[in-house]
KOLFIKE-843297 format. One line per 5 residues: number of its first residue (from 1); their letters; for each residue x, y, z of C-alpha. Coordinates in steps of 0.001 Angstrom, whole numbers. Each point is the difference from the previous one (the first is absolute). Layout:
// residues N
NUM = a = X Y Z; ...
END
This chain:
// residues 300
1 = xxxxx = 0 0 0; 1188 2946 -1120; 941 3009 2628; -2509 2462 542; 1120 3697 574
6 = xxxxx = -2125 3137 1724; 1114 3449 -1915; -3593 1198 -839; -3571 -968 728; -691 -1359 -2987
11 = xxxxx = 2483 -3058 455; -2444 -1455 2618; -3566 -1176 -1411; -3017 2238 1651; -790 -3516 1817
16 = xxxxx = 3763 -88 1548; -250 3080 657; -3299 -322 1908; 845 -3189 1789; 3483 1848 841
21 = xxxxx = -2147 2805 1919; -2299 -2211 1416; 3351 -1630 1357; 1785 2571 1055; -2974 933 1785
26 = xxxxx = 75 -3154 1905; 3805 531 567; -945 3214 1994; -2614 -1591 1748; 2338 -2558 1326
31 = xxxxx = 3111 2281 982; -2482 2058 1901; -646 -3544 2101; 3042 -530 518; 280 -2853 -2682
36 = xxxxx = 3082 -1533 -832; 512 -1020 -3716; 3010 -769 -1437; -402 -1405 -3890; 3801 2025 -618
41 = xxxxx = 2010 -1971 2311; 3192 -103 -1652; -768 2391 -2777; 2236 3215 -749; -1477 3243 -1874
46 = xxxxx = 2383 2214 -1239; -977 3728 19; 1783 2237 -2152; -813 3936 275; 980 2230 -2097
51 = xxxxx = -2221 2203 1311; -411 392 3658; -3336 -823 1966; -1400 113 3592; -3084 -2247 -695
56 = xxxxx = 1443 -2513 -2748; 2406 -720 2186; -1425 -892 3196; -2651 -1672 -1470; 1775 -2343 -2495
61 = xxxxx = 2624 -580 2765; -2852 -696 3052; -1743 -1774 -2417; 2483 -2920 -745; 698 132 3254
66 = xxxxx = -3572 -828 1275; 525 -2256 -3059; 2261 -2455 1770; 2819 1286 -2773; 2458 2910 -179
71 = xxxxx = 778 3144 -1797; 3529 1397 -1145; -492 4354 -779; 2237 509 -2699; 918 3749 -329
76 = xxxxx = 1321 1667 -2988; 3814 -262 1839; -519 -3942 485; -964 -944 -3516; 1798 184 -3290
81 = xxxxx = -3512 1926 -1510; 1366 3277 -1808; 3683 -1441 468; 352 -1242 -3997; -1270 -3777 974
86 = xxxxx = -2490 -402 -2590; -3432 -907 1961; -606 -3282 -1871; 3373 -1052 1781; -1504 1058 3560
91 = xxxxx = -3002 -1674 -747; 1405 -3230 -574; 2168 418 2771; -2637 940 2948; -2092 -1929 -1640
96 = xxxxx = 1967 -3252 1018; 309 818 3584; -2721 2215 605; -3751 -1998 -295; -1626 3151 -862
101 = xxxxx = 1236 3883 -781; -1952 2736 618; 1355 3868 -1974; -805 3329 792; 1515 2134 -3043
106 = xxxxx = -466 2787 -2251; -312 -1963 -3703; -2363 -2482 95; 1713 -1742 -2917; 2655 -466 2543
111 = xxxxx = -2397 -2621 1766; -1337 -1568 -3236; 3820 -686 -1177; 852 -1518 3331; -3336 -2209 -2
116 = xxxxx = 936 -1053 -3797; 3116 -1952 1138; -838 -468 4397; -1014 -3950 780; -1639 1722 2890
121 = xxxxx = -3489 2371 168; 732 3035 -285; -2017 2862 1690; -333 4331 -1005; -228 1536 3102
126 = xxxxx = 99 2864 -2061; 1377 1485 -3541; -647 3460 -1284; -2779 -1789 -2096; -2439 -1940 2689
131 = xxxxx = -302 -818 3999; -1819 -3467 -171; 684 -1107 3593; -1637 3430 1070; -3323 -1021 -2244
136 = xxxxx = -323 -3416 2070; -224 1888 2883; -2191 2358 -852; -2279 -2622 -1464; 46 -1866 3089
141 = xxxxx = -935 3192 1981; -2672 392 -2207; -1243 -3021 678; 340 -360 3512; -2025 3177 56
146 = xxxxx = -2529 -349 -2576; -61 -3583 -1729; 602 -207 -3978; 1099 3257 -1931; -1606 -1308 -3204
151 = xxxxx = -1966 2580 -1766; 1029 3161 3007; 1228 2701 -835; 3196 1230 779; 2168 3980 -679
156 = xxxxx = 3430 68 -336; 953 3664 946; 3388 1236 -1465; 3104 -1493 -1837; -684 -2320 -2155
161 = xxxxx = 3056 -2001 1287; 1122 -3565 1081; -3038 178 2402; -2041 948 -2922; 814 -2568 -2524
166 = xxxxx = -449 -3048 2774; -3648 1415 714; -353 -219 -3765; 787 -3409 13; -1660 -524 2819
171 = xxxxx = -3689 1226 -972; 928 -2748 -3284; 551 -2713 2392; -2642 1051 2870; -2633 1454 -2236
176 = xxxxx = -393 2798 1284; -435 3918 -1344; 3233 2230 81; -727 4188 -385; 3781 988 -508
181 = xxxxx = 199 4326 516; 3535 1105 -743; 869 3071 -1186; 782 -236 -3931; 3933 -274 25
186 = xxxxx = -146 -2858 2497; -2584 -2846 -1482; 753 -3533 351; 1844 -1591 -2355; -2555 -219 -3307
191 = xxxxx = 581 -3454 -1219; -425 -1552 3959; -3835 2315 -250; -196 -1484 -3337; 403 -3653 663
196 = xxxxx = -3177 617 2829; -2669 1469 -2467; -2888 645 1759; 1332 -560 3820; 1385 3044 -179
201 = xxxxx = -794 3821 26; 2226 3035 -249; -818 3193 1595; 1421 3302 148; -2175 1517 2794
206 = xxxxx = 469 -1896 3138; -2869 799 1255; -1983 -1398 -2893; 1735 -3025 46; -946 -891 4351
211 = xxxxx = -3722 969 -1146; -1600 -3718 1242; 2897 -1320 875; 281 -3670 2932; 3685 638 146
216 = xxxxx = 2414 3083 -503; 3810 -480 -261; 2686 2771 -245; 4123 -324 417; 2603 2638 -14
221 = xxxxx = 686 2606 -2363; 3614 -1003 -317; 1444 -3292 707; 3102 -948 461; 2736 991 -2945
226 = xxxxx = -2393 2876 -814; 1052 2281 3281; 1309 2599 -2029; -3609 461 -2145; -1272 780 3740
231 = xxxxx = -600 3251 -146; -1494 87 -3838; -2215 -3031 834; -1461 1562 3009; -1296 3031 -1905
236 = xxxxx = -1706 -2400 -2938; -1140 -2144 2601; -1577 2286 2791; -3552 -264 -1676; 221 -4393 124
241 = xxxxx = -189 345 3784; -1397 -2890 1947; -2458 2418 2538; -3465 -25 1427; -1229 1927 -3054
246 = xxxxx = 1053 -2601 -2358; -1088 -2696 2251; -3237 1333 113; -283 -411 -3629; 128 -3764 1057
251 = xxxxx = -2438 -2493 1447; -676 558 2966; 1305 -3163 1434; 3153 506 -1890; 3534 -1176 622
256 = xxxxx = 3121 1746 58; 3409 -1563 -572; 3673 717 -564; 2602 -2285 -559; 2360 2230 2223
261 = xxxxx = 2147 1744 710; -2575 3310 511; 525 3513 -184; -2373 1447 1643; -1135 3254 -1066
266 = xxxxx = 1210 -1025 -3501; -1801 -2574 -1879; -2697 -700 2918; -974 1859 2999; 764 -874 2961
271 = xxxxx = -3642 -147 683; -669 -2599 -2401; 2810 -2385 710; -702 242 4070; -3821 86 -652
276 = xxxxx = -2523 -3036 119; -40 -138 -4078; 4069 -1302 549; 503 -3828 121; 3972 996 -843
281 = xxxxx = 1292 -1969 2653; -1936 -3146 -379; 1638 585 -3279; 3214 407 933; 149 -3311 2148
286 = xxxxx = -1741 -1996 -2970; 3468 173 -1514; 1053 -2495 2482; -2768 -2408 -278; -755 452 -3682
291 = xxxxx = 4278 -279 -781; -133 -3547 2251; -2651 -1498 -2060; 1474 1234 -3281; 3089 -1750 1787
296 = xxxxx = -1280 -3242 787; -1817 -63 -3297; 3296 275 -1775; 2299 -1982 1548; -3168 -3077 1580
END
């Protein structure tokens, strides 16, 4: 059987991915008893960042260790990434020690390359083109909170980013609506809209697009590698704010989410990310639960 390999949404059928948030569901349910479950014993994941992270971190490393397994972290100064190895040499490298690798980079043809030539699953835990471990965990949050997304409705608010092309692929796989508002120089990438047809909605007034909305999503203006467009970003962006205007424009029963970090005052208010609409940091400890099921689907 051939290896299987995580670096969007769409490499997981919408039943795996279903029965993976139903699991990782159960996986939280069981930590918070207590539960000890160890289907890693043994296993190593290797975790190479190129770009730094609190929260993919912690919660790829807790995870295999809850696992039964272990994790190695992998910093740019440990690996020969960017050092003239050419990546299909890493892959086949790690990939004989390592029983699974999980990158956090800028290119995400960085992580298909490796994948092309690892023996081991490989896992994006984030490329400057999608963020598919955040989508499982905002999936499960949904879900915990509200049952099935199929036919909501949900507003991205703001860059149409890495964040933005997984909730693409995610209303294709979940069947859900996306309303995308970004301002017109920063769209998603057209052929990723393309390939969803109908799923999908682009908006230039934000507060058009949360009109009706079940779920409304923002992230920052600038992430990281685009420091220096702070300033410039923060002026085209002031009017895509996340606030209690826009979320009025919502359902009433709406949810809010970020994938984090938050800059409060900036692309949400502070009022809306501490308020009763936020289920952020349900969200934010789904990564845990949703990254051990995608963990012991891959490597069980």
């Amino acid at each position: 059987m051939s290896v299987r390999h995580f670096l969007t949404l769409l490499d997981l059928s919408p039943d795996e991915l279903r029965q993976l948030i139903t699991r990782a569901s159960e996986l939280r349910q069981w930590q918070h008893q207590g539960r000890i479950f160890e289907p890693l014993k043994n296993k190593v994941l290797a975790m190479v960042f190129e770009k730094s992270s609190t929260r993919t971190r912690v919660s790829f490393e807790t995870g295999m260790a809850q696992l039964g397994g272990h994790a190695i972290f992998l910093s740019p100064r440990d690996t020969q990434f960017g050092r003239g190895e050419p990546i299909e040499d890493s892959a086949r490298v790690l990939s004989r020690m390592a029983d699974a690798v999980m990158i956090r980079t800028f290119e995400h043809e960085k992580v298909e390359r490796f994948a092309e030539f690892s023996r081991s699953p490989v896992i994006n835990a984030l490329t400057d083109r999608y963020h598919p471990c955040q989508l499982l965990a905002d999936m499960q949050t949904w879900f915990e909170h509200r049952g099935d997304i199929s036919g909501a409705t949900v507003a991205f608010i703001g860059d149409g980013n890495n964040m933005c092309h997984s909730y693409i692929n995610a209303a294709r796989q979940f069947g859900f609506r996306l309303r995308i508002a970004t301002p017109g120089l920063y769209k998603p990438d057209a052929s990723i809209v393309a390939a969803a047809g109908e799923c999908v909605t682009l908006f230039e007034d934000p507060l058009e697009a949360a009109s009706g909305a079940d779920l409304v999503v923002t992230d920052v203006w600038a992430s990281m590698g685009q420091e220096e467009e702070q300033s410039v970003r923060t002026k085209i962006f002031s009017a895509f704010q996340v606030n209690s205007e826009l979320m009025a424009q919502a359902n009433k029963d709406a949810l809010f989410m970020h994938c984090l970090p938050a800059h409060r005052g900036e692309e949400v208010t502070a009022e809306v990310i501490d308020g009763p609409a936020s289920v952020v940091w349900d969200e934010a400890e789904n990564r845990l639960h949703a990254q051990k099921a995608l963990l012991e689907f891959l490597l069980t």
